[in-house]
N, C-alpha and C positions, 0 to 999 in steps of 0.2 A: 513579460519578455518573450519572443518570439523566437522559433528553433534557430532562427541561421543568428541572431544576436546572443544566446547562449551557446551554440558552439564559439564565436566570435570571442567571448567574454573566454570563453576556455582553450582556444589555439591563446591567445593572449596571455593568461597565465603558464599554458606549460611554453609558449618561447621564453617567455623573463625565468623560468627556469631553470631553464637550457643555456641563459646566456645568451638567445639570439635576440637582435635589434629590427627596431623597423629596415633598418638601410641593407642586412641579412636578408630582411622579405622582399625587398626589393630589388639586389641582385636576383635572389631568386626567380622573381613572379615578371621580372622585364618591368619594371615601373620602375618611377621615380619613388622618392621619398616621399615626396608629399601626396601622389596619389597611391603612396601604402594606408599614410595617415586616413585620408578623407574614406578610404575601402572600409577600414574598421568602425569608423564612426558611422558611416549610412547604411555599412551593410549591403552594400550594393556587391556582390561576391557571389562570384561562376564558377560551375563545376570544378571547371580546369585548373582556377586559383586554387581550390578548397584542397585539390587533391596535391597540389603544388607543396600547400602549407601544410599537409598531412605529412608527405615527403620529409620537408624539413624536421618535421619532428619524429620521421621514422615510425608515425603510425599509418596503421587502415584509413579509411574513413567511419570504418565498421565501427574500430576503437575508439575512433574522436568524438565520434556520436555516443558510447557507451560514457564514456568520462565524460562527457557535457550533461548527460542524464544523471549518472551518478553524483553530479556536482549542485543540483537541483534542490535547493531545500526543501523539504520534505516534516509535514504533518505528524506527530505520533501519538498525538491525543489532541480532542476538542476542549472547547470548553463547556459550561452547563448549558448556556445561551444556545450554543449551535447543536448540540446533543437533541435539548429542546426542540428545536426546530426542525431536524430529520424525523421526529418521532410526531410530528402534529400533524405531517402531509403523509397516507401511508404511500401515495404514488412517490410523492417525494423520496421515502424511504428505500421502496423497488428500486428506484432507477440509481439513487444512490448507490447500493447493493451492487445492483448490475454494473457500473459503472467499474467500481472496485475490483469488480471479476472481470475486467476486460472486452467487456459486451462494447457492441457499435450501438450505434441509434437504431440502426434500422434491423438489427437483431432485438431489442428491445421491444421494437412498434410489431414485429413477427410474433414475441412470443406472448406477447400483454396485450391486456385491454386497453391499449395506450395510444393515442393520432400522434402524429410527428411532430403537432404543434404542444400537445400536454406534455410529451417528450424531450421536448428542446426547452420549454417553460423552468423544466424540473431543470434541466442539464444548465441550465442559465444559472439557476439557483444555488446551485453545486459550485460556481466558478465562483460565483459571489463569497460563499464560503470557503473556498481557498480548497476544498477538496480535491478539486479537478480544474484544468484549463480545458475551455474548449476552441477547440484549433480551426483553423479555414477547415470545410469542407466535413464541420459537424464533428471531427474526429477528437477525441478524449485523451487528454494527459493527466494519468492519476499524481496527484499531491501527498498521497500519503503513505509512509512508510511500510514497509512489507510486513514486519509484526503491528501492526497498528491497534493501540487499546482504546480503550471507552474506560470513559470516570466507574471507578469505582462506586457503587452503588445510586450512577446517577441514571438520566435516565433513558439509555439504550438499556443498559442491564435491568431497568427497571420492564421497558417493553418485552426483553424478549422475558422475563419470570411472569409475566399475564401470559404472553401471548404464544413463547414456542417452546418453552422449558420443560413443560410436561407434555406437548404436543411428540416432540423429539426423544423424550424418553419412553412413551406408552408405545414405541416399534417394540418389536418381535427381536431385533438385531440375529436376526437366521439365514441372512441372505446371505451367499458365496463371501462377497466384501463387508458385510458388515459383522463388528464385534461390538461387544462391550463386558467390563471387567468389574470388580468390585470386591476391593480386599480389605481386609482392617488389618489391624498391629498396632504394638505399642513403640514407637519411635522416640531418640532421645529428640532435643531441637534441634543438635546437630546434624541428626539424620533426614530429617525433614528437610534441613537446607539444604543439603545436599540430594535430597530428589525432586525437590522443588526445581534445582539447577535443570537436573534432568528435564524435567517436562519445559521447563523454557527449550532447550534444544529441539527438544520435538517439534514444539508449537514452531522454533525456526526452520526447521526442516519442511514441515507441512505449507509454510508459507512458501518456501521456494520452491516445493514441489506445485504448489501452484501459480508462481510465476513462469514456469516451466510450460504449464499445460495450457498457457493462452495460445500457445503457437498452432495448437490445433484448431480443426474446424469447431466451430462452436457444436454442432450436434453431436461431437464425441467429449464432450464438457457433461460434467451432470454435477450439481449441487451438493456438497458434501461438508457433512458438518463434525465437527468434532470436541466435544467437553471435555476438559480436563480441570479436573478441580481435587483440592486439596487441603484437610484442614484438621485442626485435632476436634475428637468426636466421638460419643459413643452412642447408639443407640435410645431413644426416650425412656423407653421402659427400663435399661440398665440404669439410666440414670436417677431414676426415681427409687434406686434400692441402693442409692452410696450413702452411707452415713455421713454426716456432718463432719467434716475437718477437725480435728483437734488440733491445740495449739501447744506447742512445744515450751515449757516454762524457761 
């Protein structure tokens, strides 16, 4: 579906919400009824209407544009198959990445060993997989949700435990920005869930703080990664001094 037919699909839903009719649009916009009709189905629709029909419904165009995106269905996990297939190409994988974080094509071919032609290969690949749409003029419509997970022990998690798990933990974390933390305790389950809750919020925060930060220039972007994990645990070596469970008659 193409942007001016999903705004179209969504001035459409909020009139029938509103109560307004085609023959409403068409006082409005100076047309007849019948070329309100044949306007919605071709698509064929000018500045001047768009903002006509924004009017009518008392929004921006800013806002009709946000609720036509926000109305966009949207990704929140792959399957094995596709998981699969990001992790067998690793350019595939880069541009993937990139893609997710907002990069253009031609930030991508600036900052990688990548030609325009391996780079649009990949981004072709991506649309095929429902990740992304790509738009006239090269330009990128992410697919997938802003907390977006990977299968549980499939195999992105599996990549990155070869490939960036201990790479990411063997930092110093001494830099101005950077920490890292690491506590034990004894928690009932209750408490667990309940700071389990927590770090979901977080991890929501972090994501909208980086939906935030595409608005900048990319050279004030820099890559930032964040682990949060959680789980009951105790050390090997304690564990190898617990006596065997008795059982209660």
């Amino acid at each position: 579906m193409t942007e001016i037919q999903q705004l179209l699909v969504t001035v459409k839903r909020l009139l029938k919400a509103s109560g307004l009719t085609y023959r409403d649009v068409a006082k409005a916009t100076n047309l007849s009824e019948a070329s309100v009709k044949r306007l919605f189905s071709t698509g064929n629709l000018s500045l001047n209407r768009l903002l006509k029909l924004c009017a009518m419904l008392d929004m921006t165009l800013t806002e009709l544009t946000q609720e036509a995106e926000a109305s966009v269905p949207r990704l929140s996990r792959l399957d094995e198959s596709q998981e699969a297939e990001l992790v067998s190409d690793q350019k595939l994988l880069l541009v993937a990445v990139c893609a997710l974080n907002h990069w253009r094509l031609a930030d991508i071919v600036e900052h990688y060993w990548l030609n325009e032609v391996e780079c649009l290969h990949r981004l072709l690949r991506l649309d095929r997989m429902r990740l992304i749409d790509l738009l006239p003029g090269n330009r990128i419509r992410i697919n997938v949700t802003r907390d977006f997970d990977w299968l549980p022990g499939g195999p992105i998690e599996g990549y990155f435990a070869c490939h960036g798990r201990d790479d990411f933990l063997s930092g110093a974390f001494d830099g101005n920005d950077e920490s890292i933390f690491f506590v034990h305790g004894m928690l009932t389950p209750e408490a667990r869930k309940q700071f389990t809750n927590q770090l979901r919020k977080l991890r929501r925060q972090f994501a909208s703080l980086h939906d935030e930060s595409q608005h900048t220039a990319i050279g004030e972007r820099h890559g930032t990664a964040m682990l949060l994990a959680l789980r009951e645990w105790e050390p090997p070596a304690f564990h190898e001094l617990r006596r065997p469970a008795t059982s209660t008659p």
